[in-house]
N, C-alpha and C positions, 0 to 999 in steps of 0.2 A: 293605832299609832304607826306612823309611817316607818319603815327599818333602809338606813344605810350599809351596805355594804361594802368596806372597804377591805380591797383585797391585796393581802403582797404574793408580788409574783415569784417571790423566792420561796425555798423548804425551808428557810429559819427561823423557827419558831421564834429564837431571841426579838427579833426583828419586830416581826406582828409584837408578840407582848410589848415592846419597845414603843410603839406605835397606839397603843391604848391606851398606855399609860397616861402620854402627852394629848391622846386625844380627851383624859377627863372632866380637861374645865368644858367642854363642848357637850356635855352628857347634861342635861339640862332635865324636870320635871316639865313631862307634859308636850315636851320637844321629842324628836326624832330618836329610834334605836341607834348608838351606834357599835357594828357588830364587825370587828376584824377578823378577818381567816388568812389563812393561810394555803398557800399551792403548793401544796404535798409532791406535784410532780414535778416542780420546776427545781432548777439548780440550786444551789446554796448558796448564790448571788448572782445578779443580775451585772455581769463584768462584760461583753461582748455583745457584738452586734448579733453573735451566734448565739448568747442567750437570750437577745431582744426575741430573734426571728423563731428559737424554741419555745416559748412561755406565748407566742400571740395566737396561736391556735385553742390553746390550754385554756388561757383568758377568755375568751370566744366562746366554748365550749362553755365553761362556766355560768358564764351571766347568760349564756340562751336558754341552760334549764335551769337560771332561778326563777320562778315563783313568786317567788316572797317581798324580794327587794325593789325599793321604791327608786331607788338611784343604787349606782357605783361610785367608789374610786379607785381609780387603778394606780395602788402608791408604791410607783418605780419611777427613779427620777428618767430616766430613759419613755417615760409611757410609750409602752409596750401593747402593740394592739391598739390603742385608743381610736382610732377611724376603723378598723373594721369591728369592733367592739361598736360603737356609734352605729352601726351599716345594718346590726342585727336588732338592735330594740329600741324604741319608742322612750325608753326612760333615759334619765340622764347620765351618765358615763363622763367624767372627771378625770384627769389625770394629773398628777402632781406637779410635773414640772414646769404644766402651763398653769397652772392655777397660782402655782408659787411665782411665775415669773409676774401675774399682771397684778398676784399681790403686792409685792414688791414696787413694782410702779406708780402705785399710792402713798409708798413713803417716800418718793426720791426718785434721782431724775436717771440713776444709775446703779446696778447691782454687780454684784460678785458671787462667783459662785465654790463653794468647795465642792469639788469631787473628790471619787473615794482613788480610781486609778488612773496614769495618764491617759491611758486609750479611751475612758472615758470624755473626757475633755472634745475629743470631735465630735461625738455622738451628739453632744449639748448642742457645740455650735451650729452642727447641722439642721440642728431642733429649732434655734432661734433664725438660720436662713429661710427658715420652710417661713416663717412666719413674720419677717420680715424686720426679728426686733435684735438684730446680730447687736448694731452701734449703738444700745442700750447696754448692753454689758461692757464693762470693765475691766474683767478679766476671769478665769477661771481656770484653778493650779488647784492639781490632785494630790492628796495626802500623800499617797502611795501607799494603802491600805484594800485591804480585800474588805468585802461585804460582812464576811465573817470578823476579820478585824474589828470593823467602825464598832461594831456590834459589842464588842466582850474585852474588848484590847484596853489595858490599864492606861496607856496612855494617848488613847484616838482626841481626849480634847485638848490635854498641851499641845497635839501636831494641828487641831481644828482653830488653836490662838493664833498657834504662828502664822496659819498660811491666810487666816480672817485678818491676820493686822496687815499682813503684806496686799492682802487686797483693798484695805482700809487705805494705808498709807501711802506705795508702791501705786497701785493701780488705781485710787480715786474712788473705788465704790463707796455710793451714798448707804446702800442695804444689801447686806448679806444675805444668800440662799445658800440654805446647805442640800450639799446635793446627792442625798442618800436617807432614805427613811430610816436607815439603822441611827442614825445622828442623832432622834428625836433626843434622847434626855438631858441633851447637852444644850438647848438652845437657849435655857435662861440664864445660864451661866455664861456663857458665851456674849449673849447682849451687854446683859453686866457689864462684862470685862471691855467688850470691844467701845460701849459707849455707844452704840446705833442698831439699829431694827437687825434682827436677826429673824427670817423666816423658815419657819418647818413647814416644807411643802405636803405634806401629810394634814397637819392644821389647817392650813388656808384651801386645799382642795375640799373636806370634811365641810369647813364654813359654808361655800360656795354649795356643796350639794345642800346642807340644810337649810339654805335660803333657797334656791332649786324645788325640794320637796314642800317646803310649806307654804311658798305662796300657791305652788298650784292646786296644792291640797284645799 
């Protein structure tokens, strides 16, 4: 049976668990492992470009001595490493924020994104320069929430309403991206409320590797 490995490149346990939970409609008989870990040496959140540039060695490192794993995802909305992670093995390596963006693309002609802080917010649009899809987004406004926050904070989805309507309303997005794996348990309540596609990019990268490993399988 083929095994996924998706990895958060934070130390927050919360997180991963967080991220399993929402990956169980994907856990299918007869379909793919999927097996979330955890990087015990990375930070407690993926907030800086200084923790992008700390955690892509770690990631590297990682998936050179697995073994086991038939593909990656590397679930940080920042993907972190993801081309030199790509540079090292033959298997496929996903990353969330691009998996999330061109899922999203499917629904609609335009997305929003929530971050978790505002320095966050360049890092994204950097990501969508590199790849040419900046004037597809609508906009993207940070809770103002730490990684540890989104994660365990009583009120990360009233502040994930507000800043989804204002992107809904305010900025035109057809589909929301949340843009933090800690997010995960929020996203059906969230669609709910907001009325239109909401994407966990954790999901949609997970999809994309299990289509990935079983055709070629």
């Amino acid at each position: 049976m083929a095994l996924i490995r998706i990895i958060n490149p934070n130390s927050n346990s919360k997180v991963t668990e967080a991220m399993s939970s929402a990956l169980e409609p994907l856990r299918m008989q007869g379909g793919p492992r999927l097996h979330c870990v955890t990087l015990e040496q990375g930070p407690p959140g993926i907030e800086s470009q200084a923790h992008v540039s700390q955690v892509e060695p770690l990631l590297a490192q990682r998936i050179q001595s697995d073994n086991e794993a038939d593909a990656f995802v590397i679930a940080c909305y920042s993907d972190p490493g993801l081309h030199l992670c790509r540079e090292l093995t033959t298997r496929p390596v996903l990353g969330i924020a691009e998996c999330a963006i061109l899922t999203a693309l499917t629904r609609g002609s335009s997305f929003g994104v929530i971050s978790i802080l505002h320095n966050s917010v360049a890092r994204h649009k950097r990501h969508l320069r590199e790849r040419r899809l900046d004037h597809l987004c609508a906009g993207d406004r940070p809770l103002g929430l730490s990684v540890a926050q989104v994660a365990s904070g009583d009120d990360t989805y009233q502040r994930m309403l507000m800043v989804g309507t204002a992107l809904r309303d305010e900025d035109g997005a057809e589909v929301i991206i949340m843009g933090c794996a800690g997010m995960a348990r929020h996203r059906e309540a969230l669609q709910d409320a907001l009325g239109m596609p909401v994407i966990d990019p954790a999901q949609a990268a997970t999809s994309m590797a299990i289509g990935a490993v079983t055709l070629t399988r």
